[in-house]
C-alpha positions in Angstrom: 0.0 0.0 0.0 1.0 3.1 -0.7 1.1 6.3 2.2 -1.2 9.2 0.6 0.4 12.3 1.6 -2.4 14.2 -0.8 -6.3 13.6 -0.3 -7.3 12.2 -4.0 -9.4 15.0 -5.4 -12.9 14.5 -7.0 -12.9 14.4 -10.6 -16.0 16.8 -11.2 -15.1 19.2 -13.8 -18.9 20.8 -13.1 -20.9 19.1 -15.9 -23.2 17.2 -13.8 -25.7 15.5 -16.1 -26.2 12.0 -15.8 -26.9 9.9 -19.0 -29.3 7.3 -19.3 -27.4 4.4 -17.7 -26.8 6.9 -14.4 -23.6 7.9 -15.3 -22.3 11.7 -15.1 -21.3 13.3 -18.5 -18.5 14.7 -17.0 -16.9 12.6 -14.6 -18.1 9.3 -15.9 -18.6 8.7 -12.3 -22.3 6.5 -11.0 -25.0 7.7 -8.8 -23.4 5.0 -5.9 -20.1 6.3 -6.7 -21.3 10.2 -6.5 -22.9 10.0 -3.2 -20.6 7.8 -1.6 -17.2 9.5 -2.8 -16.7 10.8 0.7 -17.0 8.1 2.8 -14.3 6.5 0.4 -11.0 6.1 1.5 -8.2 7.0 -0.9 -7.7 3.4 -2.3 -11.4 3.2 -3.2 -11.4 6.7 -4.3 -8.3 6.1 -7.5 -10.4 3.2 -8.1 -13.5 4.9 -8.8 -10.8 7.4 -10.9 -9.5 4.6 -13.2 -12.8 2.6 -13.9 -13.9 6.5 -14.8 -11.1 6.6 -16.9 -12.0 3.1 -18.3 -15.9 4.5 -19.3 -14.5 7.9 -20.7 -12.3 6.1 -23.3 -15.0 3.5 -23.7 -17.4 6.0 -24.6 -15.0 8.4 -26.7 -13.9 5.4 -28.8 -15.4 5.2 -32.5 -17.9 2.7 -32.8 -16.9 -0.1 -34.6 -19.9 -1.4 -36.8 -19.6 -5.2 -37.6 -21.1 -5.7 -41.2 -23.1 -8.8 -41.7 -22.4 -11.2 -44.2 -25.1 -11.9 -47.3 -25.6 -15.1 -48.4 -27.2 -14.9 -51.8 -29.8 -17.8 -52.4 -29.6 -19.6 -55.5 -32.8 -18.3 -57.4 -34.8 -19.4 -59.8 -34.7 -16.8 -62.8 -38.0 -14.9 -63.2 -39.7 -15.2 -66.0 -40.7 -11.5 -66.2 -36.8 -10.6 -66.2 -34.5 -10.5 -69.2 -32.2 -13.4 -69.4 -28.8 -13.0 -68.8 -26.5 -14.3 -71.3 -24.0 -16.8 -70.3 -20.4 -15.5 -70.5 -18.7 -18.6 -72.7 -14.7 -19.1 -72.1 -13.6 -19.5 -75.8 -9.6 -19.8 -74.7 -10.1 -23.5 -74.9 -11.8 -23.5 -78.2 -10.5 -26.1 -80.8 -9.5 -25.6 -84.3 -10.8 -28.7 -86.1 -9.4 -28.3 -89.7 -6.7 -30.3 -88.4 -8.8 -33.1 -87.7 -9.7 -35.7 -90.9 -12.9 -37.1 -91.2 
């Protein structure tokens, strides 16, 4: 353990909002953590600091969208649609004057 010469400071900055899970916008502290800061000692108190720290960067991050994969169904062709013509390889194509009938 480590001797606290300093009392750990609150980490208001004085925007005190809380968002829909409870949380301050400024602090990134909870209600329990708000109204309870000072009955904490110091060790509890640099905790409350980091897992702020851990919900500010958290929350600052860009969101990372996962994109679904699309499987494409074999379909039958409709009728209604034009049909598409088949590509054809012709680098394999034979030359058949050489052949003798």
């Amino acid at each position: 353990m480590q001797l606290e010469f300093f009392e750990v400071p609150s980490p208001c900055i004085g925007i005190c909002q809380s968002d829909d899970k409870g949380q301050c916008s400024g602090c990134f502290r909870t209600r329990d953590e708000r109204l309870n800061w000072l009955s904490f000692d110091a060790n509890e108190r640099q905790k409350v600091i980091k897992r702020c720290q851990q919900r500010k960067k958290r929350k600052t991050q860009p969101v990372k969208i996962k994109v679904a994969e699309v499987i494409v169904e074999n379909k039958q062709a409709s009728l209604l649609e034009p049909q598409k013509k088949p590509l054809v390889d012709n680098s394999n194509d034979f030359d058949f004057d050489d052949f003798e009938l």
